[in-house]
N, C-alpha and C positions, 0 to 999 in steps of 0.2 A: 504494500500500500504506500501510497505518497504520504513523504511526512513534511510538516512546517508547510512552508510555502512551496514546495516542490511539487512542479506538474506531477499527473501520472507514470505518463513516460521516460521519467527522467531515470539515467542509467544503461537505456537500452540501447545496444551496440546498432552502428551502422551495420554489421552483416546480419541481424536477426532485424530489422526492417528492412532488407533486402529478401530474407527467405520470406517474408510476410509480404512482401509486393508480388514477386512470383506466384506464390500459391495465390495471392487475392489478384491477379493477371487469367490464372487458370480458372479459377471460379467464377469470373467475369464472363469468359467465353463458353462457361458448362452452364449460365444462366441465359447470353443470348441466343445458344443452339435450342437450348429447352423452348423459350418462349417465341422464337421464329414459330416453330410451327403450331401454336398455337394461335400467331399472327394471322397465318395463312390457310390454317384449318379450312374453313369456308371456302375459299374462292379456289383453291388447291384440290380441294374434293369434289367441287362444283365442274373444275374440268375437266379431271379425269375420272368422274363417273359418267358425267355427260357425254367422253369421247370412248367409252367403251359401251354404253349402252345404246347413247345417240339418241335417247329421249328425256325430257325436262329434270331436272334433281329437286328433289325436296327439301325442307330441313329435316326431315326425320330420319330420310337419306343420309344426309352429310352428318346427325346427332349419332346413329347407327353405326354407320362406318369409321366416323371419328374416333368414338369409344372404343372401337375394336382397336386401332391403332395406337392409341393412348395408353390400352391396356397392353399392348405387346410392347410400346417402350418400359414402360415401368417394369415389366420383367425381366429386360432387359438391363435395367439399371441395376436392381437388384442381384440379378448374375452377374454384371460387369464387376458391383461395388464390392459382395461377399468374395467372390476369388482375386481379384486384385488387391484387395484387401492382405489376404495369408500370403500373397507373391510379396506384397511391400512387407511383412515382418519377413519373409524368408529372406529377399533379392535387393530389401532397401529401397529408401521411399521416394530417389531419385531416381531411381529407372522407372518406377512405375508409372511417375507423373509424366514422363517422357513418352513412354509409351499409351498413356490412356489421352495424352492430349491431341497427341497423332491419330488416331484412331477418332475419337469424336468430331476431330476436323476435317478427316477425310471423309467417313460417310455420311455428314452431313453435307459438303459439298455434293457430294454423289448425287443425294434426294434430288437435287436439280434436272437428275435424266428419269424420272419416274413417268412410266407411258402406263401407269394403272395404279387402285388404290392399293394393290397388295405388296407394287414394288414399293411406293411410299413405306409399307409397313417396314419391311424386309430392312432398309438403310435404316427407319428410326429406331430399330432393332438395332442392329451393328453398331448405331452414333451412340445408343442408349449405354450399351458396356462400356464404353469407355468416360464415360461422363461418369457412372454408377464409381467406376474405380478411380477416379481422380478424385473424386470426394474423400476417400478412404486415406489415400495418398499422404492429402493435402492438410488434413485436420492433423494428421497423424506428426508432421515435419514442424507446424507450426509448436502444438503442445510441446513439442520436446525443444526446440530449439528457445523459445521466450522466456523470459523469468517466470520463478511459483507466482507471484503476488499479480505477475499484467498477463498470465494467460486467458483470463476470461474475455477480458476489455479486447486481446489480439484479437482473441477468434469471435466478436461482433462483427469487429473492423473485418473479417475473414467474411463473413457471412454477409456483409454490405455489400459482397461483391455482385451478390443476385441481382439485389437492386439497381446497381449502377449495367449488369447482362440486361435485365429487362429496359432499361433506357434506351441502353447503345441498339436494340432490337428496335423498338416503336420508332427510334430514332432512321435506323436504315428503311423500316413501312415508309415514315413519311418521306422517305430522300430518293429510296431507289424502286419501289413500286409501283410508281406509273410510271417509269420509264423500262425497268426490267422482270414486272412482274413476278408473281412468287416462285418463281425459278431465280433469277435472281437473287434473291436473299439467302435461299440457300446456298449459293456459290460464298454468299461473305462468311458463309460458315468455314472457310480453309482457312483463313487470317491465326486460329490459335497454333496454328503448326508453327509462328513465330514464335510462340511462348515456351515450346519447348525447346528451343532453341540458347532461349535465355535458363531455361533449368540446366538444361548440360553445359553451359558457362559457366554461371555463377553460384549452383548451388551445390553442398556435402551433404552427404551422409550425416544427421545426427550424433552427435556424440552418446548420445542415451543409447542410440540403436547399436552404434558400432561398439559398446562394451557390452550390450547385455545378448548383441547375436549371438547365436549357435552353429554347427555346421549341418545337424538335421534341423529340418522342418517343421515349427509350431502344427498341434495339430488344432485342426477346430475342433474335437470334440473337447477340446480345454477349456474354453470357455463355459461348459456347461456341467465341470466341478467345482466342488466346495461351494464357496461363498461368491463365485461366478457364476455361476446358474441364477438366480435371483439377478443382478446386475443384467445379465443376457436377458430376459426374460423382460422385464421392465424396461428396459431401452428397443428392446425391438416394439413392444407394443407400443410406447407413446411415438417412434417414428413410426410406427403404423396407424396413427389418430392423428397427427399432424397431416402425413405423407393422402394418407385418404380424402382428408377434409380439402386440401389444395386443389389434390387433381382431381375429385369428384364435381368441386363448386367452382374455385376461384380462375382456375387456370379456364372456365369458359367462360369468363368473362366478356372475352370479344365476342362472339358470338350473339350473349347476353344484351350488349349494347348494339349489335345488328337488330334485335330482333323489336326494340323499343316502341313503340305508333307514334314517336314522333320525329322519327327518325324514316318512316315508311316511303316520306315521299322527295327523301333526298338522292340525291346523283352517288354514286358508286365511289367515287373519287373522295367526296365528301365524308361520306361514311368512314374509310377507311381511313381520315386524320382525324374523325370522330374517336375510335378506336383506340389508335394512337396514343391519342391526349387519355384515355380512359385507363390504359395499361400505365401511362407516367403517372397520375393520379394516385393508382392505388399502389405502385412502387416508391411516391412519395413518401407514405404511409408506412411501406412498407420500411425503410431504409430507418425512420425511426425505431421500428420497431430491432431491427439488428443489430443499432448501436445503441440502443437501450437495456436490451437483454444481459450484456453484461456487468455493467454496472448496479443493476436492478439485484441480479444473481449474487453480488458480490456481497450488497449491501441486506437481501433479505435471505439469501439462500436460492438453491436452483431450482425445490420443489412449489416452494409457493408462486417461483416466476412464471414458472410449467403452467399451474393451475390458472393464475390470473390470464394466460395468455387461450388459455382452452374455451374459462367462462366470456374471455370477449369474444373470440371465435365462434361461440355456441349460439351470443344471442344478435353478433352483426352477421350474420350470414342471411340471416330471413330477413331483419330489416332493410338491408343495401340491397337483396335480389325481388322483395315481393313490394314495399312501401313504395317508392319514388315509380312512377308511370313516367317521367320527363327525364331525360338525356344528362340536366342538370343536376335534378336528385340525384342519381346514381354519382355523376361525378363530385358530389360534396359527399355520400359516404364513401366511399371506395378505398382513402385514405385511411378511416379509418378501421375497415377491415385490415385494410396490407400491415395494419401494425400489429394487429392479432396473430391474423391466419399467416401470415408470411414471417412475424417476429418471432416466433415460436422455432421457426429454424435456428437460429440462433443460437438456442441451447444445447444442440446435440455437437458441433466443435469444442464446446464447452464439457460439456457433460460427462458424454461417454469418452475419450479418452482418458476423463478421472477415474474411469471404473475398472481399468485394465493396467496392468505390468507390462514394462514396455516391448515384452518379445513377444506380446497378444493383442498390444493396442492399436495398432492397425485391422485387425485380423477382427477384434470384439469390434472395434468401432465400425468398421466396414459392415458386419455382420447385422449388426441390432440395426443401422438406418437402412439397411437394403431388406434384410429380412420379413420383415412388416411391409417393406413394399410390395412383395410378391402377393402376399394377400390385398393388399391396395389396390393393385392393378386393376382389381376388378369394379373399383371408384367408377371410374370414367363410361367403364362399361354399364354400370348399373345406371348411372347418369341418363345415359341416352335412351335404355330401356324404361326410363322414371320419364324421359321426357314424351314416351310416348303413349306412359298410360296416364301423366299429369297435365300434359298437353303444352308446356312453357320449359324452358330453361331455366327460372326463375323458381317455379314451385319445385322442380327436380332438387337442383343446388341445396337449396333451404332445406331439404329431408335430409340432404349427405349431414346438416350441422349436428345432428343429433349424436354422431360418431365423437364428438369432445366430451360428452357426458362420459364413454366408456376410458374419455382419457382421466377426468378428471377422481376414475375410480381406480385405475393404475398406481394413480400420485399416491395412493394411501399406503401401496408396498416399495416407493422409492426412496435407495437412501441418499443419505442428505450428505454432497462431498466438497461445501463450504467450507474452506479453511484448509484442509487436508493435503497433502503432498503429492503430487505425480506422481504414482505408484514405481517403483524400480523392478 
């Protein structure tokens, strides 16, 4: 903690704000590959259902097909994050990030040659592992490299990066989309191949990793002895109450403000910096919520921040998707969802690396956020299914909120790793 009149940060080495650019470099580009296509969902489904079928698309069409898509990224993720995960305790956290950063970049570029919706799948499948394993990577380098007392504060700043991926995202909608269409955007997905560029320059091997490696292999069933099982168990479910509430409700947002009536009888062009401005909005909100999480965490603990961040999630989700009828509503709550439903991320760079010894912490951390995702998956899917026996994206969304009550009964067996030391 800072003492007297001394900033937070003070102490902290220029090469440990260099390992924490990096990684928040890499999270940056595994936020605007995620939310491109959800940019593009619509108008991406809209042409390559229409050019394989050749008759009119629905939105129950593009809610159906989307969902299926949505859900094969997410287990995607999932697979990527758990076994890249055990490769970074086995092979170290610099290769990994090398490698899962190349991999997200290239086949998201790819998505750009998709002649149907199941090639779309296929690449946001492929983009999905390695996104999944950069997270693991990335949480894993920062914890071990910062000091005990500013690891929480880092990995805010660590998880701000979504916010600033979904910017640079709505940001390339409004720049490059009526000029290159959602093929286009996908192509700006190769840009993070430069970031791993900057990881095989400038960054090592943790000092925590390089004494406590072995020359066999962490296994996973490790994490789920002794007093690791409980820890496993409680971090995969609350990223599975965050992970689910996201992709079920928030990530269709755009969609959500396409479908508005007052929006109905504007130009296409329009709509889509309607969109835009809707997605900065709630990533404004959002970004609060990431750099608050840890200070919050510091000052009251990690489980009541969990909980606060579940009950605002629970009860803005039906307000921001079913009250406001006008374009404007929506965009005066939106912010304040992204600081709930999106802050809540926040706490697992934080979290679960505390819950793990460092030749399992990549390995538990990877595990508990992606594991709950495979059951998540089935969010988005259930979404589209919701939307079409509720007949809105709006009523749909508002049912996925009820999934933070199952969080906020979790919090009752989490323990509380306030104050405590980076496990060795």
């Amino acid at each position: 903690m800072s003492t007297g009149n001394r900033s937070w940060h003070h102490g902290v080495t220029r090469y440990q704000w260099l390992v924490l650019l990096v990684a928040w470099l890499g999270w940056v580009f595994d936020a605007m590959d995620a939310t491109i296509y959800a940019i593009v969902l619509h108008p991406a489904l809209h042409d390559l259902l229409q050019t394989s079928s050749g008759s009119p698309v629905s939105s129950e069409q593009i809610g159906w097909y989307g969902g299926i898509i949505f859900s094969i990224f997410l287990i995607g993720w999932a697979i990527g994050g758990i076994t890249f995960g055990m490769l970074a305790d086995r092979f170290g956290r610099t290769k990994v990030l090398i490698a899962t950063i190349m991999i997200y970049a290239l086949f998201t570029g790819a998505a750009a040659l998709s002649q149907d919706w199941w090639h779309l799948a296929v690449y946001r499948f492929l983009t999905a592992l390695g996104i999944g394993g950069e997270w693991a990577a990335g949480a894993a380098i920062v914890a071990e490299t910062w000091p005990e007392d500013r690891r929480a504060k880092a990995a805010g700043i660590l998880q701000s990066a979504w916010a600033a991926g979904f910017f640079l995202a709505a940001t390339f909608n409004l720049t490059l989309k009526d000029t290159y269409g959602w093929r286009g955007l996908f192509l700006v997905g190769i840009l993070p191949a430069f970031v791993a560029l900057l990881v095989r320059w400038w960054v090592k091997e943790p000092d925590r990793w390089t004494h406590a490696h072995r020359d066999h292999p962490s296994l996973l069933s490790e994490i789920f002895e002794g007093d690791l099982r409980r820890a496993t168990v409680v971090g995969s479910a609350l990223a599975f109450v965050a992970v689910f509430g996201l992709w079920g409700s928030t990530n269709w947002a755009p969609t959500l403000v396409r479908e508005l009536p007052d929006l109905q009888d504007r130009d296409q062009a329009v709509i889509t910096k309607y969109v835009s401005y809707a997605i900065m909005a709630l990533n404004a909100g959002a970004l609060f919520g990431y750099l608050g999480f840890g200070p919050l965490a510091d000052r009251f603990g990690r489980r009541p921040v969990f909980a606060f961040m579940c009950l605002g999630s629970f009860v803005m989700l039906p307000v921001t998707y079913l009250v406001p009828s006008s374009y404007e509503g929506v965009l005066m709550l939106l912010p304040i969802l992204g600081f709930f439903n999106n802050g809540i991320f926040s706490g697992f760079p934080i979290y679960l690396p505390e819950l793990y010894p460092t030749r399992l912490r990549a390995t538990g951390s990877g595990f508990c956020f992606n594991a709950g995702r495979i059951l998540a998956s089935a969010s988005p899917f259930l979404t589209g299914w919701l939307v079409t026996t509720l007949g809105t994206f709006g009523r749909a969304a508002s049912t996925v909120a009820l999934v933070y009550l199952v969080g906020l009964v979790v919090l009752l067996f989490a323990p509380e790793t306030r104050g405590r030391p980076l496990p060795d």
